[in-house]
C-alpha positions in Angstrom: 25.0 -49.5 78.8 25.0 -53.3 79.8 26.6 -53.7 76.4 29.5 -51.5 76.7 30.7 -52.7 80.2 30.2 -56.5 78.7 33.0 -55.2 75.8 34.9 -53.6 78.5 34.7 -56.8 80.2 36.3 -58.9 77.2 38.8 -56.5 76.4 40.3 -57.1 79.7 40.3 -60.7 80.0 41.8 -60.9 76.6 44.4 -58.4 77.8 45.2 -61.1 80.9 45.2 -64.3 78.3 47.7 -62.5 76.1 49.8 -61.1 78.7 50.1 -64.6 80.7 51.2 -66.4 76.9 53.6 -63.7 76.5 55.4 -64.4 79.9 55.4 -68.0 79.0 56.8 -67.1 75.8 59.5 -64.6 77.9 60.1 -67.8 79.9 60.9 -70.5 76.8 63.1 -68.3 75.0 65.2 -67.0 78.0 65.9 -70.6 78.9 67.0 -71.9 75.2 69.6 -68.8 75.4 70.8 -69.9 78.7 71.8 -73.3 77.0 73.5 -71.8 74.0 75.5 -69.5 75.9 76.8 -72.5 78.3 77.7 -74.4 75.4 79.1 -72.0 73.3 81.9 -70.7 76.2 82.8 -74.4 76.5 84.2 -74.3 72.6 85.4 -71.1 72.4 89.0 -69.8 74.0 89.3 -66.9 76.7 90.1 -64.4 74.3 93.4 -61.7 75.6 92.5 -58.1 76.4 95.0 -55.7 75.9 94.7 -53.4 79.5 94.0 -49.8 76.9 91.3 -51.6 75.5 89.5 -51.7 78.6 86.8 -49.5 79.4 87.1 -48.1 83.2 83.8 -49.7 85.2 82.4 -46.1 84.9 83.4 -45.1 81.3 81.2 -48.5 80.7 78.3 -47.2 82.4 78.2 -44.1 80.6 79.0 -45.4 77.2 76.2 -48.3 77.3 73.3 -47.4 75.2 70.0 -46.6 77.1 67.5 -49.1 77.5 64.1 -48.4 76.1 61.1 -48.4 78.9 59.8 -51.5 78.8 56.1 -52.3 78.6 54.5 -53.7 82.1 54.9 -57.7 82.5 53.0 -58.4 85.4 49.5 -59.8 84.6 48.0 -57.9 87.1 49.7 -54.5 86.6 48.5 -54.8 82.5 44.9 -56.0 83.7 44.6 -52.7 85.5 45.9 -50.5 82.9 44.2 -52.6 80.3 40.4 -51.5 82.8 41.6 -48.3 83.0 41.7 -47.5 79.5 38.5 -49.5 78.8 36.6 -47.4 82.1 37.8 -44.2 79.9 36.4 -45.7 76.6 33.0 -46.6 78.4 33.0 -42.9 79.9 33.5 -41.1 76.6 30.5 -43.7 75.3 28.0 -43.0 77.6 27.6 -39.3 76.5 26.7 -40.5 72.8 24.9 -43.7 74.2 22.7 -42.8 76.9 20.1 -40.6 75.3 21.0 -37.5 77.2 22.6 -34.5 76.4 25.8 -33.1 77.2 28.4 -30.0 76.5 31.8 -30.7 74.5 33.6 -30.9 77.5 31.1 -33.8 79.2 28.9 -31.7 81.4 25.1 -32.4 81.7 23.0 -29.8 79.7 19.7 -28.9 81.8 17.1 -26.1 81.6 16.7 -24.2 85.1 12.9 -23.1 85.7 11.5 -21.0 88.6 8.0 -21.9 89.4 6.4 -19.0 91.0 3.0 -17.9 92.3 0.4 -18.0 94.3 -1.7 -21.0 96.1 -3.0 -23.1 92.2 1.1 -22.7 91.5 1.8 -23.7 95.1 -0.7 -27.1 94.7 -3.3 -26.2 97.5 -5.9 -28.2 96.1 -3.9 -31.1 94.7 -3.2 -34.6 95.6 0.5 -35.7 95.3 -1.1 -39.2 95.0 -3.0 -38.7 91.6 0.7 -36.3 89.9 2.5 -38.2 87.7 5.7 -39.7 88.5 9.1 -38.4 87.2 11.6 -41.0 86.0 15.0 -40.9 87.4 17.3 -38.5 85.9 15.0 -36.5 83.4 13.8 -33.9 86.0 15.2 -32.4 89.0 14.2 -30.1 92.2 17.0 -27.8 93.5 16.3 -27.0 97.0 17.9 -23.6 97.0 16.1 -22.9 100.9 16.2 -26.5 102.8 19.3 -27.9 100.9 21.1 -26.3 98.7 23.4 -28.8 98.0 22.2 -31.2 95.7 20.1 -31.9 93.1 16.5 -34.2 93.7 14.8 -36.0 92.1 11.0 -33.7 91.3 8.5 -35.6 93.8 4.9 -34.5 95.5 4.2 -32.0 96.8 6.9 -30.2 95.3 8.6 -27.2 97.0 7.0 -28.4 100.3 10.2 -27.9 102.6 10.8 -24.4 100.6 10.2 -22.2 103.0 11.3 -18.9 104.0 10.2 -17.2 107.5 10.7 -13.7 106.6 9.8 -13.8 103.4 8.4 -16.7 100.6 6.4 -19.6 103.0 3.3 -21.7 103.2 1.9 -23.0 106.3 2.0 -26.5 107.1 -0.6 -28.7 104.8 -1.1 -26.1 101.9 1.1 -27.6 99.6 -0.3 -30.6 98.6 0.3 -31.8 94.9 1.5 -29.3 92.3 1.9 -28.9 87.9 5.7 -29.2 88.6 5.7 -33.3 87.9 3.4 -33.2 84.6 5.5 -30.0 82.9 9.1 -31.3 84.0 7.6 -34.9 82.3 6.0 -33.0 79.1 9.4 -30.7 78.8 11.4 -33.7 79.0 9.4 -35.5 75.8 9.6 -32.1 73.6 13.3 -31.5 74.4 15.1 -34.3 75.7 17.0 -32.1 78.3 15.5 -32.2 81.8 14.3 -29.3 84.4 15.8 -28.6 87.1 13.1 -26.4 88.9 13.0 -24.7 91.9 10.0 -23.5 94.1 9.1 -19.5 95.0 5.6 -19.8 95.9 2.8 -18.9 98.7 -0.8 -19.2 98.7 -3.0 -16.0 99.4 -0.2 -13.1 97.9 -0.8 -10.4 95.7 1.8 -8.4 93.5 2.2 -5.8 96.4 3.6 -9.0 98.3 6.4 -9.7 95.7 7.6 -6.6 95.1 8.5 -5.9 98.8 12.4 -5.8 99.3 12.4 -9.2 101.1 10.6 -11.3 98.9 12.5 -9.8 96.0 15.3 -10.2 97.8 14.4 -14.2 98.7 13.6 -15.2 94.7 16.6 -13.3 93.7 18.6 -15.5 95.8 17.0 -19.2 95.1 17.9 -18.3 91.7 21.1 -17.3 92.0 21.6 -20.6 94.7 20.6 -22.6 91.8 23.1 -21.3 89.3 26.4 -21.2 91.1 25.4 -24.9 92.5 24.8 -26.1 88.3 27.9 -24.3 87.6 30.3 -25.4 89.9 28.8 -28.8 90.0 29.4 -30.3 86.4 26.1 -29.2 84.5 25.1 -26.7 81.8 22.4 -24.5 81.9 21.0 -24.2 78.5 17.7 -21.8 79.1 16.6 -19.9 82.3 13.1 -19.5 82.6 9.9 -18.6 84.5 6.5 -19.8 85.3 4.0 -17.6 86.7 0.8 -18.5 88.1 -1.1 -15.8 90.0 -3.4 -12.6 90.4 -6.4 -13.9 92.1 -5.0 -11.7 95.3 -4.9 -9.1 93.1 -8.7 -9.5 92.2 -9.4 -9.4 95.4 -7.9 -6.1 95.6 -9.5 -4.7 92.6 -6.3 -4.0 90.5 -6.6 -2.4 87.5 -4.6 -4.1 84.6 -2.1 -1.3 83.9 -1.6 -1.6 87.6 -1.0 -5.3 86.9 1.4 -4.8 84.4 3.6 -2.2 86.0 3.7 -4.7 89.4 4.5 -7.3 87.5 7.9 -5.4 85.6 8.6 -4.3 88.8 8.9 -7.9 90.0 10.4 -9.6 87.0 13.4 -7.5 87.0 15.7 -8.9 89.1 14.8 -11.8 87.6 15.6 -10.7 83.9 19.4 -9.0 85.8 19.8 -12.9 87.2 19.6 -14.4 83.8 16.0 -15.2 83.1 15.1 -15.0 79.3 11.8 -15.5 79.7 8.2 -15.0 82.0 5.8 -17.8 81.2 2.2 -17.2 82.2 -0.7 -19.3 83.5 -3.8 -17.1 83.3 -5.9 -18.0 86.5 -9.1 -18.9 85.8 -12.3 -18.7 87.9 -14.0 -19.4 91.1 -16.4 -21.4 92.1 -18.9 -19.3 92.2 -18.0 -15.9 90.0 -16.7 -17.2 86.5 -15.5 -13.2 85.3 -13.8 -12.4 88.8 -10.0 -12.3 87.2 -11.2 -10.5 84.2 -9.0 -7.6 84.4 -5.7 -10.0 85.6 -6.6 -12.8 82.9 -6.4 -9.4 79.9 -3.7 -7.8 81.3 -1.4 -11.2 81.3 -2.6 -11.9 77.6 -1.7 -8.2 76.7 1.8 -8.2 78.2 2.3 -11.5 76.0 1.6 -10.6 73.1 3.5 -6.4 73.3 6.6 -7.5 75.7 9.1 -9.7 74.7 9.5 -10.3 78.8 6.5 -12.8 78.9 5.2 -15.4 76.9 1.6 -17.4 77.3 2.3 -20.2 78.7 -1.5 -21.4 78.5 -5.1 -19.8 79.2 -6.7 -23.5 79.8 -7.3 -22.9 83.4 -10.3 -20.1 81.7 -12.3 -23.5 80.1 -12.4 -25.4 83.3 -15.6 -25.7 84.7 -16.4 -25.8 89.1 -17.1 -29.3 88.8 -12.8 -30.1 88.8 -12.1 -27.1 91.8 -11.9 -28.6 95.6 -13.0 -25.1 96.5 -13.6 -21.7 95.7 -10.1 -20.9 94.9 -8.3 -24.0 94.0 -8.1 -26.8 91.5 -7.9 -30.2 91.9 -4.8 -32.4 90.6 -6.1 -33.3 87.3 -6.4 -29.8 86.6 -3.3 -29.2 87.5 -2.0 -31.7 85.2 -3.3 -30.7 82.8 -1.7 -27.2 83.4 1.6 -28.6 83.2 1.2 -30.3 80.0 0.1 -27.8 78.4 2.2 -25.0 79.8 5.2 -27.2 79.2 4.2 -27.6 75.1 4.8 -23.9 75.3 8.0 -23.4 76.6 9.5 -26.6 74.9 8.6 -25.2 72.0 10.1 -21.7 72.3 13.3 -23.3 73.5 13.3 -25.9 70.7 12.2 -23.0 67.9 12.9 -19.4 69.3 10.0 -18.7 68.9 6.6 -18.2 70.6 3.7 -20.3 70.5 0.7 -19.3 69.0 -2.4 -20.7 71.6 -5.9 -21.0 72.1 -7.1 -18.2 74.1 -10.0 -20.0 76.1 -11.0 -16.6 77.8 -11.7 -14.6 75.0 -12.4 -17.9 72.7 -10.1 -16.8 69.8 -6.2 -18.1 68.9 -3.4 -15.9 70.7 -0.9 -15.1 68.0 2.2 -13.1 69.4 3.8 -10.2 68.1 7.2 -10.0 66.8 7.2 -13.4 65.0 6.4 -14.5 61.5 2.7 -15.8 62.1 0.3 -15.2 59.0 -3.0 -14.0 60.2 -4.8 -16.7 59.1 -3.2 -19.1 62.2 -5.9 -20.9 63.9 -5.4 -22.9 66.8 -8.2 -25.6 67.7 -9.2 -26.0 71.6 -8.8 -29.1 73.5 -10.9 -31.6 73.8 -11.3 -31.5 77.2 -13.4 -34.2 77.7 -10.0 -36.5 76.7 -7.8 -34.6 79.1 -7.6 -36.7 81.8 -9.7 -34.6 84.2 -11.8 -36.0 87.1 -14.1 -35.0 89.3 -13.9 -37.6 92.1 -10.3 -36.4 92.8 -10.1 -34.9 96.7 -7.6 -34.1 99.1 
């Protein structure tokens, strides 16, 4: 960039040199006719006009021939027009130059993603201090409750200020450091368009909880907030997605996973009505102290992957985390939730760049995850992390 505005720069004072020589030029050659004109009416006669030979004053006016518009001569006037055209040359630059991408017409290409779930989406047990950072421009959060007017950049906790009284709210304190920062940073690497994401989560709520009329009503609207803003606000929205993490409430209540399944269609469709393409799940993955407790919600996320061309597995990592990196019985800590995003991220960068979904490693059930409707082999195998070279930490608290 500093490269095209230095060019811009030259242009222009090259502009001002050549104009100022011409007016000299101008100057020189309108005094050297001056002269020759003097001199010549000294030598010549006052030649006789015969009176029908002379043109009335306003016959004259309209026979002379019309003068061609003449190019500006003041310095200053051609340096302005000469750094206007240069500002439009540097505009239409910067979309090939910058390393971002953009529409025909110049408008900003993004990806908008709703992040939705319950208290491990929401970052109870994180620490904004240990979340990556976001560099300027390559992520965004669109606050479609506290502000809906502009774009920000994604910081920790995010979705803190998102909340709605009658419907989608934490208390004070329970968002603390969330996946948002690591996926938005992962997305940006496998795509090179940024998120723009925008909170819908609340610690302790089941599927019962998100299908009532307000809260339906509350997601509904952040998403549709988020569009008409992007629209009418010089960006394209490539890809509309969702991320899902949650169902430990659901454990709680002893759900069955057909019950699961038809709670969770029930929610996504207003979703799917508003323009989302596609649910992306996290699998919860354990408590402290009961490592099977979301047996039936962990099964019944994997199934609806793999049969329904609604939901895609985002990742089952959370499954092959051990107590050690939880804060409590519920809730991970911010290396975990790292992690998550990474790894989540991978999976949705890659549909969007391919069309296609990723085949995984299914910690709960230890085997790969190979979806239906696409042209795996069966022979696909998918190795597990390493999780010992993840990043994780145990001495991370709130």
């Amino acid at each position: 960039m500093r490269l095209k505005h230095s060019l811009a720069l030259i242009i222009i004072c090259i502009s001002a040199l050549f104009i100022a020589g011409c007016s000299e030029q101008n100057a020189a050659a309108s005094k050297n006719a001056l002269k020759e004109a003097e001199e010549q009416a000294q030598t010549e006669q006052p030649k006789e006009t015969d009176p029908e030979d002379v043109i009335p004053e306003t016959e004259a006016d309209d026979a002379a021939e019309p003068e061609e518009a003449l190019e500006p001569t003041d310095p200053d006037e051609a340096i302005a027009m000469t750094a206007a055209v240069a500002a439009q040359i540097d505009e239409a630059a910067k979309n090939e130059s910058d390393g971002y991408k953009y529409s025909e017409d110049g408008k900003r290409i993004v990806d908008l993603i709703m992040f939705m779930g319950q208290s491990n989406m929401a970052g109870a047990g994180g620490n904004a201090e240990y979340a990556p950072k976001v560099p300027y421009d390559e992520g965004f959060e669109f606050r479609a409750v506290s502000d809906p007017t502009r774009l920000y950049p994604i910081t920790e906790p995010f979705g803190v200020n998102e909340n709605n009284l009658n419907a989608i709210m934490d208390l004070p304190g329970a968002k603390r450091g969330s996946l948002v920062s690591a996926f938005a940073n992962t997305y940006f690497e496998e795509t090179g368009v940024p998120v723009v994401a925008v909170s819908a989560s609340a610690g302790a709520t089941d599927t019962a909880f998100w299908m009532s009329d307000a809260v339906s009503y509350d997601f509904t609207e952040r998403l549709k907030r988020a569009i008409v803003w992007l629209e009418n606000d010089n960006y394209v929205i490539r890809h509309k997605y969702a991320v899902w993490l949650q169902g430990e409430s659901d454990a709680v209540d002893n759900l069955s996973a057909d019950q699961y399944e038809e709670n969770m269609n029930t929610i996504i469709r207003p979703l799917f009505m508003n323009g989302i393409e596609k649910v992306f799940f996290i699998t919860p993955g354990r408590t402290i102290t009961r490592k099977d407790y979301f047996k039936n919600i962990i099964n019944s996320q994997i199934k609806m992957s793999r049969e329904s061309g609604y939901y895609a597995l985002g990742t089952t990592v959370l499954s092959a985390i051990s107590a050690e990196y939880m804060v409590d019985e519920w809730h991970y800590n911010q290396t975990v939730l790292n992690l998550l995003g990474r790894e989540c991220a991978k999976s949705v960068a890659y549909y969007t760049n391919l069309k296609k979904e990723l085949c995984v490693y299914d910690y709960y059930n230890e085997t790969t995850f190979i979806p239906d409707g696409f042209d795996y082999g069966g022979d696909v195998h998918v190795e597990p992390l390493n999780l010992d070279d993840c990043g994780l930490r145990k001495d991370v608290t709130n």
